[in-house]
C-alpha distance (Angstrom), angle and dihedral (degrees) to the residues before:
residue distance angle dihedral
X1 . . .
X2 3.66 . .
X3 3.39 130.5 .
X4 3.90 116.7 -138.4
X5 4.02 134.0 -156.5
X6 4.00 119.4 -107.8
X7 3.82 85.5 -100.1
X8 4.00 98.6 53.1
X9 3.88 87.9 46.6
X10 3.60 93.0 52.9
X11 4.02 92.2 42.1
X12 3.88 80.7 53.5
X13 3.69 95.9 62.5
X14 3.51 99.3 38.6
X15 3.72 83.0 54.3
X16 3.41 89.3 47.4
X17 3.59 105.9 54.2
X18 4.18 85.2 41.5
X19 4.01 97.7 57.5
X20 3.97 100.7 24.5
X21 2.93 85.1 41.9
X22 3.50 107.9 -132.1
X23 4.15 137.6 157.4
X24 4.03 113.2 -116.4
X25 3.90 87.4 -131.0
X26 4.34 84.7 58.3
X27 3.68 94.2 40.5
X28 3.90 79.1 55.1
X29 3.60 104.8 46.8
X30 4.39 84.8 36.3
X31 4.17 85.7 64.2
X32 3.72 98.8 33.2
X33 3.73 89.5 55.1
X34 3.70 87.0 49.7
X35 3.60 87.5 58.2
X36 3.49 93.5 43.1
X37 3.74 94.1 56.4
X38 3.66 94.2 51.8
X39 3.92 91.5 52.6
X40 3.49 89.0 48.5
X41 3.86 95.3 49.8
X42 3.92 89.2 44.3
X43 3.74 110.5 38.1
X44 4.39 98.4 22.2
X45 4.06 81.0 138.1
X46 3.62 91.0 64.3
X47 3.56 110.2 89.0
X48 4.36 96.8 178.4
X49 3.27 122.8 68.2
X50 4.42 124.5 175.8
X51 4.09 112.3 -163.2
X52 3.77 114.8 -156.3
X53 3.74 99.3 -169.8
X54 3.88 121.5 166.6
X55 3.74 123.5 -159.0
X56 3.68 106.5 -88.3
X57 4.10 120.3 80.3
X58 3.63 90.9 -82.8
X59 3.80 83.9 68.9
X60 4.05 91.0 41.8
X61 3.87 79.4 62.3
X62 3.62 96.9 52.9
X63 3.93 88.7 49.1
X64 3.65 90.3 51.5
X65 3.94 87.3 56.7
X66 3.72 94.7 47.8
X67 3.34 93.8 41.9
X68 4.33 88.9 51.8
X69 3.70 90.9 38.9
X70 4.09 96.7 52.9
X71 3.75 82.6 45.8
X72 3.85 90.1 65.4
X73 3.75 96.4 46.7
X74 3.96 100.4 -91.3
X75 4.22 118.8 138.4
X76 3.64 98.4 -117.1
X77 3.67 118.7 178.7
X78 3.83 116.5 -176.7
X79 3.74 122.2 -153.0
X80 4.36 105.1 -158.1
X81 4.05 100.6 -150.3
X82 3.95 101.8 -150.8
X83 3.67 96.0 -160.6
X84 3.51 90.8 149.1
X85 3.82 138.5 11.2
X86 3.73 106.7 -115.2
X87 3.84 115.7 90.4
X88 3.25 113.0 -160.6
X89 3.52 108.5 -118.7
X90 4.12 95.6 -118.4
X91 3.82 86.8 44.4
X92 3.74 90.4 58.5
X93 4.20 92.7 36.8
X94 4.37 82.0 55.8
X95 3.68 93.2 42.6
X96 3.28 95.1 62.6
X97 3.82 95.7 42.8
X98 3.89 83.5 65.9
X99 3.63 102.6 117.6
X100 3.98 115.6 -133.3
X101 3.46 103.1 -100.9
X102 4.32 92.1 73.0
X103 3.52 107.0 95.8
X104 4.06 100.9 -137.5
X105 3.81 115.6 -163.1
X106 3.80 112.2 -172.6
X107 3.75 119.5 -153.1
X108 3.49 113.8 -156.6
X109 4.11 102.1 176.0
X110 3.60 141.0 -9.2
X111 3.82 100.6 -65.0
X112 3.72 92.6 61.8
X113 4.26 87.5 55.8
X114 4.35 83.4 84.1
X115 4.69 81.7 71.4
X116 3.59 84.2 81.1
X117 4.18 93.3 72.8
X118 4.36 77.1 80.0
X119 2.90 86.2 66.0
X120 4.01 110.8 114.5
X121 3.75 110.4 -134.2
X122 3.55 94.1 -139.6
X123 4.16 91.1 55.9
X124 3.80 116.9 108.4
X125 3.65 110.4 -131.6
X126 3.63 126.5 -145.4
X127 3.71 119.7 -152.5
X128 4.00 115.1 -141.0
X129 3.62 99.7 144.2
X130 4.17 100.8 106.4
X131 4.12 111.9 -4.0
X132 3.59 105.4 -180.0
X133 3.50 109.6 -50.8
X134 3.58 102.8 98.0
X135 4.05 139.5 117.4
X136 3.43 109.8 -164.4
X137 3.93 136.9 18.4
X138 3.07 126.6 -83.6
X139 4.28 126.7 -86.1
X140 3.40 142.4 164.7
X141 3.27 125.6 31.7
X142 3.83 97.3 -22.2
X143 3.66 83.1 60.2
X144 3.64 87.1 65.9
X145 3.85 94.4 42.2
X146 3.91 89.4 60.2
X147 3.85 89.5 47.9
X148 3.78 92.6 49.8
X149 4.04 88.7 42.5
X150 3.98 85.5 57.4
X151 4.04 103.4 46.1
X152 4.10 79.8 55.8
X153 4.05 103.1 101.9
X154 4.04 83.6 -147.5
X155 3.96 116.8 133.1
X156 4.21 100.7 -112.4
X157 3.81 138.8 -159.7
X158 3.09 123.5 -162.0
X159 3.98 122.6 -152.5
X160 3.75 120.9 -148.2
X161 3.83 94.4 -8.6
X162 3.67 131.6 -21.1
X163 4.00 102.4 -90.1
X164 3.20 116.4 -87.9
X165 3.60 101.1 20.7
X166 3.82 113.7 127.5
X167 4.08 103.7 -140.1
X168 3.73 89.8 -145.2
X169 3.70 118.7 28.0
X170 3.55 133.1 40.4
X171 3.60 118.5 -70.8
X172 3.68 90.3 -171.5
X173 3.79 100.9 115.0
X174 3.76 91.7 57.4
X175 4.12 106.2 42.6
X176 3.52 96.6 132.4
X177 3.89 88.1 57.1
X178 4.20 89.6 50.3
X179 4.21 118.2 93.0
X180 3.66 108.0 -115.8
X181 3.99 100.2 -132.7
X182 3.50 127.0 -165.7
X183 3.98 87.1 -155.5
X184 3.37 142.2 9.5
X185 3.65 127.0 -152.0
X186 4.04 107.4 -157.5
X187 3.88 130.9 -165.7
X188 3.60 119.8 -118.9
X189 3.48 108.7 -42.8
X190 3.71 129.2 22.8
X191 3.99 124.5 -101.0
X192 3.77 125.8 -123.1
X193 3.54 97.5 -120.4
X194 3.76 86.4 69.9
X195 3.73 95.8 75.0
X196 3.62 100.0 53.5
X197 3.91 115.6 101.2
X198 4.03 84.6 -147.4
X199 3.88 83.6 71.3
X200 3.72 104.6 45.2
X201 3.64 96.0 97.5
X202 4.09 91.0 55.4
X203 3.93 99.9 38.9
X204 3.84 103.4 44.6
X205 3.58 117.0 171.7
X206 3.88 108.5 -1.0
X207 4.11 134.1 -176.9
X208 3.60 134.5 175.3
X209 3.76 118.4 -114.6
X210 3.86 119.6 -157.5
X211 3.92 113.4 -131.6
X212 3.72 96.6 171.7
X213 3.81 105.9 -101.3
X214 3.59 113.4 166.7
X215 4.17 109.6 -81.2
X216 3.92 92.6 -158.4
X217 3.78 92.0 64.7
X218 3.56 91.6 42.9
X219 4.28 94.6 43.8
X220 4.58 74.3 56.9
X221 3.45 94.6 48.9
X222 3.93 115.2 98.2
X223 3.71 111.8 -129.9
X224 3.70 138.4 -124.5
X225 4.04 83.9 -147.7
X226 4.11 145.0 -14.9
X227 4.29 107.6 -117.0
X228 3.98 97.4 -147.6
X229 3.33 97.6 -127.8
X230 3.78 130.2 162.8
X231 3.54 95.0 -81.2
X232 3.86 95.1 58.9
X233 3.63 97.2 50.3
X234 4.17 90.9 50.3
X235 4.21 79.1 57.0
X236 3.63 91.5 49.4
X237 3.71 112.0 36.0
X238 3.84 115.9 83.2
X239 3.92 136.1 -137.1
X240 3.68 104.3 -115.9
X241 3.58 116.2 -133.0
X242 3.73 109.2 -101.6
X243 3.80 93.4 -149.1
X244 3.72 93.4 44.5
X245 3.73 125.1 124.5
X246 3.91 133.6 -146.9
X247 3.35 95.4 -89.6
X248 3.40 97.6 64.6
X249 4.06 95.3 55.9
X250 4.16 89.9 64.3
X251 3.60 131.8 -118.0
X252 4.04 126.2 -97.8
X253 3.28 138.4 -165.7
X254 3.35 126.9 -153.3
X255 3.65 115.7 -146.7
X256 4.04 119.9 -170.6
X257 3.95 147.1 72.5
X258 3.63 130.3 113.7
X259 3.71 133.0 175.8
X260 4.17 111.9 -48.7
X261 3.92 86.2 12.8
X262 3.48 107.6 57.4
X263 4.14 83.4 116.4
X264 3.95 89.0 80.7
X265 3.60 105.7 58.9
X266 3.67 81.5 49.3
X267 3.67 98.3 53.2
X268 3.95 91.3 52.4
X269 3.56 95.2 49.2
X270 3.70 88.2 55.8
X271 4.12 92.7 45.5
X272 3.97 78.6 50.3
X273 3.22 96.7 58.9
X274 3.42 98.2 44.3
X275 3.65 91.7 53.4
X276 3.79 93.3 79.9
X277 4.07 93.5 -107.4
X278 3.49 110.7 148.9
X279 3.54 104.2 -127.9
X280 3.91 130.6 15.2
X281 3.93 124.1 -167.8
X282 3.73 123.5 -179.0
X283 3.33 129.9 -165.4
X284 4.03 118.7 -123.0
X285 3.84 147.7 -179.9
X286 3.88 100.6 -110.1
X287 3.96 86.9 -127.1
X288 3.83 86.3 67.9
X289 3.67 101.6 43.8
X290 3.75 87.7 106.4
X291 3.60 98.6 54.3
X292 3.96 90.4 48.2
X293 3.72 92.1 56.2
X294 3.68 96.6 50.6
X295 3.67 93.4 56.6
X296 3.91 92.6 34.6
X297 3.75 130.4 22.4
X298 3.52 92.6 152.7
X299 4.00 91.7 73.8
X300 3.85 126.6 62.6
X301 3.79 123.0 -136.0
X302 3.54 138.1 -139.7
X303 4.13 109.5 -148.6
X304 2.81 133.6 -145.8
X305 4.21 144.7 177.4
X306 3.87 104.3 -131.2
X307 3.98 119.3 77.5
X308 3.82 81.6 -133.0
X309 3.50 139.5 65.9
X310 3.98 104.8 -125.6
X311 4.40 96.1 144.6
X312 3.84 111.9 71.3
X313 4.06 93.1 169.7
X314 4.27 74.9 85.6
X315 3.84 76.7 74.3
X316 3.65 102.0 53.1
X317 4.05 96.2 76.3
X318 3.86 86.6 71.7
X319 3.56 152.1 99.4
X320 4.09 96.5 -142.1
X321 3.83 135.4 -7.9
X322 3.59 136.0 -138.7
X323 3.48 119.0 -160.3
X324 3.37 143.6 177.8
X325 3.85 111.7 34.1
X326 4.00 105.1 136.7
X327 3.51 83.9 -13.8
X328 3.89 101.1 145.2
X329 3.29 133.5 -156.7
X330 3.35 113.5 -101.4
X331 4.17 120.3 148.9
X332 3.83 99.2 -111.4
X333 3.75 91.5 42.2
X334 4.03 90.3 52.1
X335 3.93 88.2 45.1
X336 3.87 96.0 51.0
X337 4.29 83.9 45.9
X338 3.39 81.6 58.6
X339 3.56 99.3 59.3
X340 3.62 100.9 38.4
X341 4.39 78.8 50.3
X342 3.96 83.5 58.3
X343 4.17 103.5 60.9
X344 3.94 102.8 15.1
X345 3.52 116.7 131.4
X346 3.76 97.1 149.8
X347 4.06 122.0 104.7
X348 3.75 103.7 -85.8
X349 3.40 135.3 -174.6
X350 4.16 127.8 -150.7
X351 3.35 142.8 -159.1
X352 3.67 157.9 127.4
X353 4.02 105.1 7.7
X354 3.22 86.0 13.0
X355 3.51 94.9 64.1
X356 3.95 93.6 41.8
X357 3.97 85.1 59.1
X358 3.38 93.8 58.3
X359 3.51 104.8 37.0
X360 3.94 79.0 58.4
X361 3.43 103.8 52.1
X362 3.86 93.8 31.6
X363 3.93 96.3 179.3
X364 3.62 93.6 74.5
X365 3.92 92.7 70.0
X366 3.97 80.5 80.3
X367 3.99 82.9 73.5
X368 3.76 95.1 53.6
X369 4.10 121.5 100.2
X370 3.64 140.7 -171.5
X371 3.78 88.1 -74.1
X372 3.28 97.8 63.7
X373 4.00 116.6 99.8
X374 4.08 114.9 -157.7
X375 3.96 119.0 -168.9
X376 3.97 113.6 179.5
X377 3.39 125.7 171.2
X378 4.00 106.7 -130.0
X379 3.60 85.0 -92.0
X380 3.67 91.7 49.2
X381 4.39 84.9 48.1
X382 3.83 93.8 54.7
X383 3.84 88.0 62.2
X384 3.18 96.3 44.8
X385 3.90 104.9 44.8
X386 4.25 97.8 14.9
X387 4.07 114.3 -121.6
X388 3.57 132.5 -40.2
X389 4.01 129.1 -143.6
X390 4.01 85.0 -132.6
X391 3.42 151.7 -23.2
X392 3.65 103.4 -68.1
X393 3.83 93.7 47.2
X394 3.67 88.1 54.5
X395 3.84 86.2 58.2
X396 3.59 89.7 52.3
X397 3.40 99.7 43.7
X398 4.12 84.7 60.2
X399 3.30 92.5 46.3
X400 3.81 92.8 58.6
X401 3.91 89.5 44.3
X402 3.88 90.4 52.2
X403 4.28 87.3 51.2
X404 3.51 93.3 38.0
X405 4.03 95.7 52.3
X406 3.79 102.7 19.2
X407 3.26 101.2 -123.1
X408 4.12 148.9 104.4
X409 3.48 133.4 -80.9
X410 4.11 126.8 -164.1
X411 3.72 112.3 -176.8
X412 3.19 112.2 -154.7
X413 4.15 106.0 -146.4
X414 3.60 132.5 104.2
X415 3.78 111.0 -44.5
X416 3.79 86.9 11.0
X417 3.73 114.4 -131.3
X418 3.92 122.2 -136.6
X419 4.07 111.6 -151.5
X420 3.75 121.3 -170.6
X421 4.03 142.6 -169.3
X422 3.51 86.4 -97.2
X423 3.79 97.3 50.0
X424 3.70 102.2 -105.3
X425 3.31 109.4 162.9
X426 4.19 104.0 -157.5
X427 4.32 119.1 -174.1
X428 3.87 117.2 -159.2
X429 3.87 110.0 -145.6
X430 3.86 97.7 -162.9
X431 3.73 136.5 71.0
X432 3.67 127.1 71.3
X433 4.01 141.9 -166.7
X434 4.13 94.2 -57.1
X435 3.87 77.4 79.4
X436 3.40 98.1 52.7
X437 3.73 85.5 90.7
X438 4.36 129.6 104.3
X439 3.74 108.8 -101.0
X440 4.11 92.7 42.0
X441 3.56 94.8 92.1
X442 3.90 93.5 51.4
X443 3.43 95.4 50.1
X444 4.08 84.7 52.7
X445 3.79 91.7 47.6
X446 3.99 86.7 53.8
X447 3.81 94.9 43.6
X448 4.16 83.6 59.6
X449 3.79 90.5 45.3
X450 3.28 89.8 61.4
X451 4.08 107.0 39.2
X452 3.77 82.7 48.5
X453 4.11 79.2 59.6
X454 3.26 98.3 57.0
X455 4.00 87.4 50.0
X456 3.48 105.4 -104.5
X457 3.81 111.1 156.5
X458 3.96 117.2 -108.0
X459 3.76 93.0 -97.0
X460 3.58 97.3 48.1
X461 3.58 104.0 50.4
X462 3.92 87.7 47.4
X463 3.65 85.3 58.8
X464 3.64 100.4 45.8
X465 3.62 90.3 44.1
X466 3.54 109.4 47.6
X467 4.07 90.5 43.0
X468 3.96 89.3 52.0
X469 4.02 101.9 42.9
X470 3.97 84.0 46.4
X471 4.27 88.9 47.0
X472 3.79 85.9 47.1
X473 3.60 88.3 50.8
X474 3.61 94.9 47.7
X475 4.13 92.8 44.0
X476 3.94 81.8 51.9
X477 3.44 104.3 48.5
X478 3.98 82.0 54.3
X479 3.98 94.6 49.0
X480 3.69 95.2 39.9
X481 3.59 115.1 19.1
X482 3.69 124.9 -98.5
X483 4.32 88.4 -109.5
X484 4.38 94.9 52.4
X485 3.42 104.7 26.6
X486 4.24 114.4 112.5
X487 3.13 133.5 -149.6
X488 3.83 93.0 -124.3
X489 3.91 76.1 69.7
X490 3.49 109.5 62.1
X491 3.48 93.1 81.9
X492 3.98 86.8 71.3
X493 4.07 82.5 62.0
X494 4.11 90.5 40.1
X495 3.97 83.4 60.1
X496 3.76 95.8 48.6
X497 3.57 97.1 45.6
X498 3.84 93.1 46.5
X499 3.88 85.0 51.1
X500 3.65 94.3 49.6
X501 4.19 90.8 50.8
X502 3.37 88.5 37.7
X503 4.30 81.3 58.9
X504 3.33 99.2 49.8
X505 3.94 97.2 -100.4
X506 3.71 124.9 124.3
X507 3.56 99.8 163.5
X508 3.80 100.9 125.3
X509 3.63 86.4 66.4
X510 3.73 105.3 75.6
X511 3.50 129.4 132.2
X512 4.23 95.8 -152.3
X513 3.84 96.4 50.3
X514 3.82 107.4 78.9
X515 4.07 131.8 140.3
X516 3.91 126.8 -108.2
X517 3.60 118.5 -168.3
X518 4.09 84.9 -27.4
X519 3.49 94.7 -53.1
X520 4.05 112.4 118.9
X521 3.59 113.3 -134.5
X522 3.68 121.0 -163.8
């Protein structure tokens, strides 16, 4: 699924309503029903309801829902926000389709803001003053409307985009001018500012409802990102060859551990191996060669006498390298990085120590290549690239590092975004806080290792990876609670989501079934 710029979307209805053909007042009333529907299906045991609808078409599409909702029996009371003059002219067509019974309360300026103490408390409220349509931030009075809207402990749903919330910049500088929703019900295709952690608070729960615009125009349209969605990873994941041997699945090493963190090189060599790759070697103090095999005698082991790693040429026997996982930092161990940075043209995959390495000795980027796969943490990031203002800088900022060095970039957040030479900008829709535990990211660094084995391109693996160790997650979370479960577990949920693809069924990846409050909602 791709997600589109402000101008694309709007291209797409004009489009639309040109080549369906449809009227902009039923394209209107065709996603407000939508909307309607899905309140209706969620929230039937609400019997209140309190429109703020401004006079643009986001506000025609809260009319349409008041005017469906009253026709099903629900109180609806509709407050018409005249922050400015100009109607729209489906806003005024729907306003007067408002049957008699909705009480409408206009608010012309700030001294009419004090109507919202009628307000019930136990009303959901349905924000249709803005959608996504606007410029600049809010002022004036409205500013105060949105900050009046907010201190109100009412449940609220925002249609379009919560007011005030610019769909592709940073709304950062103006947050207390932003509706808080609880959900948000979306047209079409999702917006960018949805995927930036700086706009959790403001977005809440969001899905994507369809309203019919035309798909060819949109399948032309260049996008601001790919959502990895179920459909993507059917494209991308491939058959293996029943009458294949090991061989054919690649070799990894794993290179990583140090004293107190010899738990991470461990970790990815597990996620390696359950990748699929066909063979997985790690590298290990001869001390701990005991410990390794316990845990797993499916890979083989290079020993050696030093607690650190400080001889990459180990490395050079292989098909792809992972390094980094509990790698330390210690000065031989950085040195030998170094060299191995120098002369590597094999798939390799970095993180963790790795990463800290680099980030301090920032010239040797210069010696990375579109083989290369990096995975900070945001912590990890800010070393790497130095700080951003806000979100969407930050994605910038890593785009411009992927150009500038040629290589890829997995940031590892909520809805993890995949950046590469090209400027790709990937979003991963799974995963949730049972990750948000130490250990996850080394499994995810081994998972790569290993799809880069089996000679899947840089961009690929990242996608299969990320999607799966966040699915896993998810299945997890489910199986073992979100509190208990380990990370040594997740490769229970890597097996059952491999099984599932492996069957055809790519159902946990779906952008319009999500959780609120532990309720699913589909």
């Amino acid at each position: 699924m791709k997600v589109l710029s402000i101008e694309d979307i709007r291209k797409a209805d004009a489009y639309t309503m040109a080549n369906e053909p449809i009227t902009s007042i039923d394209l209107m009333e065709r996603a407000a029903t939508n909307c309607f529907a899905f309140i209706l299906k969620h929230f039937f045991d609400n019997d209140d309801f309190v429109i703020f609808a401004g006079p643009g078409n986001n506000g025609g599409d809260g009319l349409v829902i008041a005017r469906r909702l009253a026709s099903v029996g629900y109180r609806v009371k509709v407050f018409i926000c005249e922050f400015s003059k100009s109607y729209s002219e489906d806003c005024l067509i729907n306003l007067k389709r408002l049957p008699k019974d909705v009480e409408i309360i206009k608010l012309k300026n700030k001294d009419d803001i004090f109507h919202l103490s009628k307000i019930n408390e136990k009303s959901i409220i349905i924000d249709a003053l803005l959608g996504s349509g606007i410029t600049r931030p809010p002022d004036n009075w409205l500013a105060d409307l949105i900050k009046s809207i907010n201190s109100l402990s009412n449940f609220k749903i925002a249609i379009d985009m919560p007011s005030g919330l610019f769909s592709d910049k940073s709304s950062k500088a103006h947050f207390d001018r932003v509706i808080a929703a609880d959900i948000t019900l979306t047209f079409e295709v999702p917006r960018l500012a949805f995927f930036m952690p700086e706009n959790y608070p403001y977005i809440g729960v969001w899905t994507v409802l369809p309203i019919g615009l035309d798909y060819d125009f949109i399948d032309k349209c260049n996008p601001l990102a790919i959502i990895i969605d179920g459909e993507l990873i059917k494209q991308k994941l491939k058959k293996r060859e029943p009458k294949a041997y090991k061989n054919l699945f690649g070799h990894v090493c794993i290179a990583g551990g140090s004293p107190g963190k010899y738990g991470a090189a461990l970790l990815s060599t597990i996620g390696a191996l359950k990748s699929g790759a066909g063979l997985v070697t790690s590298i290990v103090p001869r001390d701990l060669i005991s410990v390794y095999l316990s845990r797993v005698p499916e890979a083989l082991t290079v020993l050696i006498d030093n607690p650190f790693v400080n001889d990459f040429s180990l490395i050079n026997d292989y098909d792809v390298a992972c390094i980094g996982p509990g790698l330390g930092n210690d000065p031989a161990t950085a040195q030998a990085f170094h060299n191995y940075l120098i002369d590597c043209k094999k798939p390799t995959v970095l993180d963790a120590d790795a990463l800290n390495i680099l980030s301090q000795n920032i010239e040797w980027c210069e010696l990375l290549n579109e083989n290369f796969i990096l995975t900070p943490h945001p912590g990890e990031l800010k070393r790497l690239l130095g700080t951003w203002r806000d979100d969407f800088e930050k994605i910038d900022k890593a785009k411009d590092f992927c150009n500038t060095y040629n290589c890829n970039l997995i940031i590892k957040e909520h809805n993890t975004k995949i950046i590469n030479p090209q400027g790709d900008l990937f979003i991963n829709i799974t995963g949730n806080d049972t990750l948000s535990k130490g250990g996850s990211g080394d499994i995810l660094a081994g998972l790569l290792a290993g799809l880069l084995a089996q000679k899947y391109s840089p961009t690929d693996a990242s996608i299969i990876a990320v999607c799966l160790h966040g699915a896993a997650g998810e299945w997890c979370g489910k199986r073992y609670s979100h509190h208990a479960t380990s990370i040594s577990q997740l490769t229970d949920g890597i097996e059952n989501i491999f099984l599932n693809w492996e069957q055809n069924d790519f159902s946990m990846i779906s952008i319009n079934t999500f959780t609120y409050e532990g309720y699913l909602i589909i």
